[in-house]
C-alpha positions in Angstrom: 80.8 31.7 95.5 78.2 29.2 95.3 76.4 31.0 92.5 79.7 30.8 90.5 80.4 26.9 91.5 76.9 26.2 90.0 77.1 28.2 86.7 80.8 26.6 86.3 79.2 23.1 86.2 76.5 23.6 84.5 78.7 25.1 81.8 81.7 22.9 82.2 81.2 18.8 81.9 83.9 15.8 81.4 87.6 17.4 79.7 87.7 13.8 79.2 85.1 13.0 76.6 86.3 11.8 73.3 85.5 13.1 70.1 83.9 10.7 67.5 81.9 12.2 65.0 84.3 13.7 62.5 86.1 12.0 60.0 89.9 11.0 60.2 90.5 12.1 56.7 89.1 15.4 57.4 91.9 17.9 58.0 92.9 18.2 61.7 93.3 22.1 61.7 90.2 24.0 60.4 89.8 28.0 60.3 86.3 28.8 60.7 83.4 31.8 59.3 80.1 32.4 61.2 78.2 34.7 59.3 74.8 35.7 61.1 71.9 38.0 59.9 69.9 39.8 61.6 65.7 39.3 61.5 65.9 36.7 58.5 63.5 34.3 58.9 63.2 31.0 56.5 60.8 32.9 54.6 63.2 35.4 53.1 65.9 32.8 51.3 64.1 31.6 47.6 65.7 28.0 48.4 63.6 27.4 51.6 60.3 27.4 49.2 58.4 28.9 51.9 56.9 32.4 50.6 56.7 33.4 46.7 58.1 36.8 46.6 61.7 36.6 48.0 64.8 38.8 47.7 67.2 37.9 44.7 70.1 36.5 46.8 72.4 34.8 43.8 75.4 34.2 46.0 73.8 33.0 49.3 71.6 30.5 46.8 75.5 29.2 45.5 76.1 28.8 49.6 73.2 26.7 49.6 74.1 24.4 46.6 77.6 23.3 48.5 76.1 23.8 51.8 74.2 21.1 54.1 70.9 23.1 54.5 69.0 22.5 57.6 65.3 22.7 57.0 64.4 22.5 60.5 66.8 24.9 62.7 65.6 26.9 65.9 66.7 30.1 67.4 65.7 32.2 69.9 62.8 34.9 68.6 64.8 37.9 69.4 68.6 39.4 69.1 70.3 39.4 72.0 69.2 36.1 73.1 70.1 33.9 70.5 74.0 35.5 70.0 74.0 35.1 73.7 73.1 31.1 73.5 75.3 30.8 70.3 78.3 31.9 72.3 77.8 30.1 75.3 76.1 27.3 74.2 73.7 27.0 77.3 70.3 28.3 77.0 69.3 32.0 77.8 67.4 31.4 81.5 71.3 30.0 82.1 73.2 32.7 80.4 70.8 35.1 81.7 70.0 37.3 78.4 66.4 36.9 77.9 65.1 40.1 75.8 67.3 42.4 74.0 70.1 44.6 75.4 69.5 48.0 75.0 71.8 51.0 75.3 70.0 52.8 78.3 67.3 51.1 80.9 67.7 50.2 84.2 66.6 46.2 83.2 68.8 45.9 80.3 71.3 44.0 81.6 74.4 42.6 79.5 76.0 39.1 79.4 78.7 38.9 82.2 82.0 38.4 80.2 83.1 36.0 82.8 80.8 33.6 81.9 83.0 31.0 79.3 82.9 31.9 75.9 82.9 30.0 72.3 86.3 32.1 71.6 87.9 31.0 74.9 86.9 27.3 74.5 88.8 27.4 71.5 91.5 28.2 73.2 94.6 28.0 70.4 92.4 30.1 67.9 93.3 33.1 67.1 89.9 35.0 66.7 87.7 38.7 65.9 83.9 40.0 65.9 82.8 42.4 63.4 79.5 44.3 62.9 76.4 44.2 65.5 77.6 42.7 69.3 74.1 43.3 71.1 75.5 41.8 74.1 76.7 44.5 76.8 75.1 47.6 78.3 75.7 51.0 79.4 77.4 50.2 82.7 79.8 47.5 80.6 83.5 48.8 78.9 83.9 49.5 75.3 85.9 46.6 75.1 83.3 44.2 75.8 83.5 41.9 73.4 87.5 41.4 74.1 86.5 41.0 77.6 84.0 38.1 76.6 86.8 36.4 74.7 87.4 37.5 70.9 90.9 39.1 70.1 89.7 42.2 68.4 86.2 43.6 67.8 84.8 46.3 65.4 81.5 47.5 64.7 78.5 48.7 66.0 77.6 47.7 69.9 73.4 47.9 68.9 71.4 48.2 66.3 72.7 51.3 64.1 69.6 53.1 64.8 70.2 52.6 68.6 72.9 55.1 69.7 73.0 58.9 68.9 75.5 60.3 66.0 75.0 63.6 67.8 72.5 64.5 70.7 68.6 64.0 70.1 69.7 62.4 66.8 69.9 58.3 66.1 72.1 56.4 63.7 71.0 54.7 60.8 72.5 52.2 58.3 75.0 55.6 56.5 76.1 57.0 59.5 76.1 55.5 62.8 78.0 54.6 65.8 81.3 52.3 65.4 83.4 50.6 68.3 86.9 49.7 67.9 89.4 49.2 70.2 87.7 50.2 73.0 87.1 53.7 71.3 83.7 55.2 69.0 83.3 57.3 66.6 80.6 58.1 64.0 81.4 56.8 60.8 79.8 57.6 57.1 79.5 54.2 55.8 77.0 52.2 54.5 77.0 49.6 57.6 76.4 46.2 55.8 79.7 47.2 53.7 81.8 48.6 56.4 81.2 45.0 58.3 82.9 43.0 55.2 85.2 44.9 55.1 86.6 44.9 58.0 85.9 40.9 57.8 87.8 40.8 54.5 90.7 42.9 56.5 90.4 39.9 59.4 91.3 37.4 57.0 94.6 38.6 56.3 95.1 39.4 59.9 94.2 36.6 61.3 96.4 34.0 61.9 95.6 30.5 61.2 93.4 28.7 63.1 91.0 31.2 63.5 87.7 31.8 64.3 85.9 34.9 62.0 82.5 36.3 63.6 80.5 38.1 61.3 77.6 39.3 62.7 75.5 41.6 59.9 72.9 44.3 61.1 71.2 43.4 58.0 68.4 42.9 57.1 67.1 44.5 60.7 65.4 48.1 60.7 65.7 50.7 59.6 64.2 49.9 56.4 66.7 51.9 53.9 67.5 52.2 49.9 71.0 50.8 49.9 73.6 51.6 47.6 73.0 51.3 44.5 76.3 49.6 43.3 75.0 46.8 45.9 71.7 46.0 43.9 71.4 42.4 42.9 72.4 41.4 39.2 69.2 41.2 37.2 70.6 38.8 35.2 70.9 36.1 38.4 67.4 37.0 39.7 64.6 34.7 38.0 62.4 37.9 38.8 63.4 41.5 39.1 65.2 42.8 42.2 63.9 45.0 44.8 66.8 47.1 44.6 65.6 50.7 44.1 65.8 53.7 44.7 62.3 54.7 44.0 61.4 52.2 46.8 59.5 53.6 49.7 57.5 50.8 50.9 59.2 48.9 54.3 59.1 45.3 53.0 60.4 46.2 49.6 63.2 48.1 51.7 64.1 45.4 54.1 64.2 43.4 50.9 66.4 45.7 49.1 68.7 45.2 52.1 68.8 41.2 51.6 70.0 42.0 48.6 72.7 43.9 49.3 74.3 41.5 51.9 73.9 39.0 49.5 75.8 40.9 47.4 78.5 41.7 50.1 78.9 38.5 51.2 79.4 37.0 47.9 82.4 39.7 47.9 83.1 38.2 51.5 83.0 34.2 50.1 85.5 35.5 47.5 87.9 36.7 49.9 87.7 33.9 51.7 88.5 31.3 48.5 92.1 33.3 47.9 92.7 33.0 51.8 91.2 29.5 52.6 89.4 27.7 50.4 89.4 25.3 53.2 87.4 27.1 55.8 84.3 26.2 57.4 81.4 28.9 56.7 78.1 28.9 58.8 75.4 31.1 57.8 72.0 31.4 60.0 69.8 33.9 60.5 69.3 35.1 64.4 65.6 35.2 64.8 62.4 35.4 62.5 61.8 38.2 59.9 59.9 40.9 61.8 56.1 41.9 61.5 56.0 44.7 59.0 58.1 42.7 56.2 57.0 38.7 57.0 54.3 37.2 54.1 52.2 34.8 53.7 52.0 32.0 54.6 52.8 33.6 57.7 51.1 35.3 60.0 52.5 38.9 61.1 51.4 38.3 64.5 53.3 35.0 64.7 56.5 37.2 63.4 59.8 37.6 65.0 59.4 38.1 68.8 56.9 35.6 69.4 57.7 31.5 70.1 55.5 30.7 66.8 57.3 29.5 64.0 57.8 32.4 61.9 59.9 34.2 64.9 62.1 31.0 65.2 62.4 29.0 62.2 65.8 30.1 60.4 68.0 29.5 57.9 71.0 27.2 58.6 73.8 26.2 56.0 76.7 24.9 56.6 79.7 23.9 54.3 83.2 23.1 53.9 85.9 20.1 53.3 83.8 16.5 53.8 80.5 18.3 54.9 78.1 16.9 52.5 75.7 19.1 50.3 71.9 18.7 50.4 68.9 19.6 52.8 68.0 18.1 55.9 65.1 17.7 58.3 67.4 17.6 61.2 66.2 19.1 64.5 69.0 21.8 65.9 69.0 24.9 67.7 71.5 27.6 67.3 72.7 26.9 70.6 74.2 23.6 69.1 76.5 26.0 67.2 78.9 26.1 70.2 79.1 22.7 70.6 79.6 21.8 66.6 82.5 24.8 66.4 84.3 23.0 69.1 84.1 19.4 67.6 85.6 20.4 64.5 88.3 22.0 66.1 88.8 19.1 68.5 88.9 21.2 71.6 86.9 19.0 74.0 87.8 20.4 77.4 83.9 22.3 77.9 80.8 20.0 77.1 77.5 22.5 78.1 74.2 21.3 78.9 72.9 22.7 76.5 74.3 22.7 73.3 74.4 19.3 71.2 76.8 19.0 68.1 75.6 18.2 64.8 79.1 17.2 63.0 77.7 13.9 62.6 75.0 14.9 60.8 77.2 17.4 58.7 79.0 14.2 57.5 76.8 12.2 56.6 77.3 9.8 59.9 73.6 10.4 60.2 70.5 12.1 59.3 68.7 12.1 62.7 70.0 14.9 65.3 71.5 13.4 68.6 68.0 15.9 69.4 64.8 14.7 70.7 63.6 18.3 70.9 64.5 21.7 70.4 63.8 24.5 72.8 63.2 28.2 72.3 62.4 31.3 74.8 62.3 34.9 75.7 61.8 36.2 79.1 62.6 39.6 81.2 64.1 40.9 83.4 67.5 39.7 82.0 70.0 38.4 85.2 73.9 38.2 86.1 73.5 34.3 86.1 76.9 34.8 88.5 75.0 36.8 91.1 71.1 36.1 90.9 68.8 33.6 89.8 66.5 33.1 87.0 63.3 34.8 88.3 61.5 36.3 84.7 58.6 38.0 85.5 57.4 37.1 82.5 58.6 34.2 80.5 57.9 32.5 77.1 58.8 29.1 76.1 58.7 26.7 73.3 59.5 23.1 72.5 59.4 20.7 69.9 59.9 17.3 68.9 59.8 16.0 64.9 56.4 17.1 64.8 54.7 18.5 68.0 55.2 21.9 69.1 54.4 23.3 72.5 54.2 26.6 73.0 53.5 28.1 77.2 53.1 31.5 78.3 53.5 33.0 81.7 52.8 36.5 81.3 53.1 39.5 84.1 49.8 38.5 85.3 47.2 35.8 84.7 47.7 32.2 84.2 50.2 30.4 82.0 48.5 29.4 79.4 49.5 26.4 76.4 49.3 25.8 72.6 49.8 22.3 71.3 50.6 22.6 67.1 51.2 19.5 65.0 53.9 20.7 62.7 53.8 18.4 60.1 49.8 18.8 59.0 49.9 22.4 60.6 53.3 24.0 60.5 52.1 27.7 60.2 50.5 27.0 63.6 46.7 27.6 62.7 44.9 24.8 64.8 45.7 24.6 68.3 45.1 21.3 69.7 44.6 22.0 73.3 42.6 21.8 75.2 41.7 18.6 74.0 44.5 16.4 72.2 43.9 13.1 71.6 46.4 10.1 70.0 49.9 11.0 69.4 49.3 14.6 70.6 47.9 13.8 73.7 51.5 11.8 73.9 53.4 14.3 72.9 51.8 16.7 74.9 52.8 14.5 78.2 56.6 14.5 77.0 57.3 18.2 75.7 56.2 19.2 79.0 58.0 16.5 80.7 61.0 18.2 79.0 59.8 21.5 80.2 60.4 20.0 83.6 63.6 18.5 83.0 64.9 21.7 81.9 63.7 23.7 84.9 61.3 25.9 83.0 57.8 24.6 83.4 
């Protein structure tokens, strides 16, 4: 009982806090899209300028122009993790999903669908999942994302690769594993098409507001030729797609997928103008692109699934009615997505700890984040935050101000061990400034680990 008394306030703080930050000529009823996709770091989106050869994504680059792009937005450097923060809006040694849920494995634990829930704070929304969930184990029901709060769910529980189509055999992005209503089956669909679809189905089932969840397997192994009818329009692409089937290479593949989601979510956006024109549409990527497909200027080793930069910087756009166009340098986490959701549907009856909104930002109230710092991590084993404590036996960490980045280690054995990074003369992490900083690092080396402190995870 205590366990649960402590999770319930750290999760639960002030019903009575007013909401300020949007506009009162900004319509009071909103219907909202959260599109997520999976292992896309910065580096794979033409508009963030970061690496040279990028996929041709026409429709999410059209996003971008109506969109407020954030230029500095964290996640978590794995899957699991960051959906788990995005939908609790508390960090992942709170929500207790530290590494990524697996189908089988006596450590791979699931969230606890007890623990509140984006879809349940917004309590008068109607609302529905589709694609990759990520979040529940073997010993959880089928109907584990109902459970956790959304009114319907459909799609695949892992990655499609994850769960057997028959025995000794896996899935893969044409015939994999589906979930829907609390019942699977193996479907023969290409996965990244089957997900719109069944979001374009939600918007006419839906009833207003609603929350939409669409959480894409792509661009996430394993790498695959997609359709060909998907393949971007060479004609949009300032250089030629790499859309193929003569493609056997795994970064030209994973790129190959990009393209196709772009081109299925451009089908998705033009669903959604006939529908609601209206809506609010998020798009972020859920972790950094992984090691065998990340470029230059990164550094595979610093990939997704490590705390450097190119396993948690993502994409973040955001647009709809009064939310300004342009980039920012704003600092925000994906965990602040909870928090933002709920402001602009004025439910304010669950503040977290954790998770900050960025509405004022979104409309032009401000260009500085109500953020100091942003904080990322990964850790194992994962925990029932409702019946154990936060124990990792091994446990990764990373936070940031506007330009220092602190990265500490505790591995299985050995000491814990830090990196100091000055972002904005370093920000592919190539000159660590420990042991010695001196100036402003040596500052900002006294106050990121402060925060470490205040957070409970020094």
């Amino acid at each position: 009982m205590y366990a649960l008394l402590v999770v319930l306030f750290l999760f639960v703080v002030g019903a009575e806090a007013q909401l300020k930050a949007v506009p009162d000529e900004i319509p009071a009823t909103r219907n909202f899209v959260l599109i997520l996709a999976d292992d896309m770091g910065v580096d794979l989106l033409d508009f963030y300028g970061v690496a040279t050869s990028t996929p041709c994504t026409p429709h999410l680059s059209e996003l971008a122009e109506r969109s407020l792009v954030f230029r500095n937005a964290w996640a978590n450097p794995i899957c699991s993790p960051t959906r788990a923060q995005i939908l609790t809006g508390v960090h992942a040694f709170r929500n207790g999903v530290g590494r990524t849920v697996f189908p089988t494995g006596t450590q791979s634990i699931g969230i606890n669908p007890k623990i509140r829930s984006l879809p349940a704070v917004l309590s008068s929304y109607d609302s529905a999942v589709v694609g990759k969930w990520h979040l529940s184990d073997s010993t959880q029901s089928l109907s584990h994302a109902e459970e956790f709060g959304f009114g319907t769910f459909a799609g695949s529980l892992y990655n499609v690769d994850e769960e057997e189509i028959a025995p000794g055999v896996e899935g893969n992005y044409e015939e994999w594993v589906k979930t829907e209503n609390g019942k699977q089956a193996v479907v023969h669909r290409y996965a990244t098409t089957d997900t719109i679809d069944d979001a374009i189905s939600q918007l006419g089932i839906l009833e207003p507001p609603w929350f939409l969840y669409v959480s894409l397997n792509a661009p996430h192994l394993p790498a695959h030729v997609p359709p060909s009818v998907l393949c971007a329009d060479p004609n949009r692409c300032n250089g030629s797609p790499f859309c193929d089937e003569k493609q056997t290479e795994t970064r030209e593949m994973v790129k190959a997928a990009v393209e196709a989601m772009d081109t299925e979510i451009g089908r998705l956006l033009a669903a959604l103008q006939v529908v609601d024109p209206s809506a609010v549409v998020f798009f972020a990527g859920d972790n950094g692109t992984q090691r065998d497909v990340i470029e230059p200027p990164y550094d595979p080793s610093m990939a997704k699934g490590t705390l450097f930069q190119g396993g948690v910087h993502v994409p973040l756009m955001v647009s709809g009615p009064g939310i300004r166009s342009g980039q920012t340098e704003a600092l925000v986490a994906l965990v602040d997505l909870h928090a933002t959701i709920a402001e602009l549907a004025y439910e304010n009856g669950a503040r977290t700890v954790d998770s900050v909104s960025f509405a004022p930002v979104l409309f032009g109230l401000t260009d500085v984040s109500d953020r100091a710092t942003v904080y990322a991590e990964k850790f194992r084993p994962n925990f029932d935050p409702m019946q154990a404590s936060f124990v990792p036996s091994q446990h990764t960490r990373a936070v940031r101000n506007a330009r220092f980045k602190l990265i500490r280690d505790t591995p299985p054995f050995g000491a814990t061990t830090d990196m100091l990074f000055d972002l904005v003369v370093d920000p592919y992490e190539q000159d660590n400034l420990l042991p010695n900083p001196t100036g402003d690092a040596a500052a900002a080396y006294q106050q990121l680990q402060a925060r470490l402190v205040e957070l409970g995870v020094d």
